[in-house]
N, C-alpha and C positions, 0 to 999 in steps of 0.2 A: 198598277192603279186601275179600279175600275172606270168604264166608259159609263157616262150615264144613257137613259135610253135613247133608240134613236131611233123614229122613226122611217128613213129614208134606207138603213139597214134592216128593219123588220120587214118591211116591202121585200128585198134582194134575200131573207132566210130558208137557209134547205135545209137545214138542220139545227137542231139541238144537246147541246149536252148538259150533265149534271153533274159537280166534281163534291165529293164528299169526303170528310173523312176515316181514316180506317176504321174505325168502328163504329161509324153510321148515325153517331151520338145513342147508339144503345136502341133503334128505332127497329121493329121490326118492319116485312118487307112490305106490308098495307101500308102502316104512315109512312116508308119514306117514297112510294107511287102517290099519295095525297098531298106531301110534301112538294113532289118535285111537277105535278099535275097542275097546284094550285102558284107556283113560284111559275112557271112556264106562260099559266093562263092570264096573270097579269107580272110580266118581267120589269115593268115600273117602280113595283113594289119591290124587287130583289133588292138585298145591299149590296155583293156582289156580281154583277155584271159584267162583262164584256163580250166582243163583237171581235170573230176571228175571221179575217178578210180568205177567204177559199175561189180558186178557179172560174164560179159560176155562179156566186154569190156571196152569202153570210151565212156563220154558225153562232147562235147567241150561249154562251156559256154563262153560268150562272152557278154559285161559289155557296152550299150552303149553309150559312151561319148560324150561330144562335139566335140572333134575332130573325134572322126568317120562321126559324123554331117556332118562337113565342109568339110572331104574328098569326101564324097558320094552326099549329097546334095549340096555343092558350099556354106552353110552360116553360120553365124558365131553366135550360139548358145547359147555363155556363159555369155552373159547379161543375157539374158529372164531363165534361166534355174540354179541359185546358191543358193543352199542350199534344193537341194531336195533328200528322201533317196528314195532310188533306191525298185524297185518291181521286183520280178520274169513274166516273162511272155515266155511262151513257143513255139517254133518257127519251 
């Protein structure tokens, strides 16, 4: 389950990641850096979220969905995109 945001962990953040799935929702490699630029610049707005506790601080993970899609890009993703598991990808 996601954490919602928190500020007391974005304070302690040294890092970032972006987990996506395997085929990126069909995004080439400009929208998914405007994608994941604009999802990072406010993490409030992400649906998923979380905060992974590391050695020296936080890493805020952020999960992205179709509706982050539709917020950021204007389209509506969740035809083309059902039943894929999700990849790590670093941002």
């Amino acid at each position: 389950m996601a954490n919602e945001f928190d500020p007391y962990r974005e304070a302690l953040l040294i890092e970032h990641t972006t987990v996506w799935p395997s085929d990126r929702y069909g995004l080439n490699t400009q929208q998914q850096q405007c994608v994941e630029t604009a999802l990072h610049a406010d993490p409030q707005s992400a649906t998923e979220l979380t905060y992974v506790r590391l050695p020296t601080g936080f890493c805020r993970r952020i999960r992205v969905t179709t509706d982050d899609l539709a917020r950021v890009l204007g389209q509506d993703m969740t035809a083309s995109t059902q039943g894929h598991a999700p990849e790590k990808h670093d941002g």
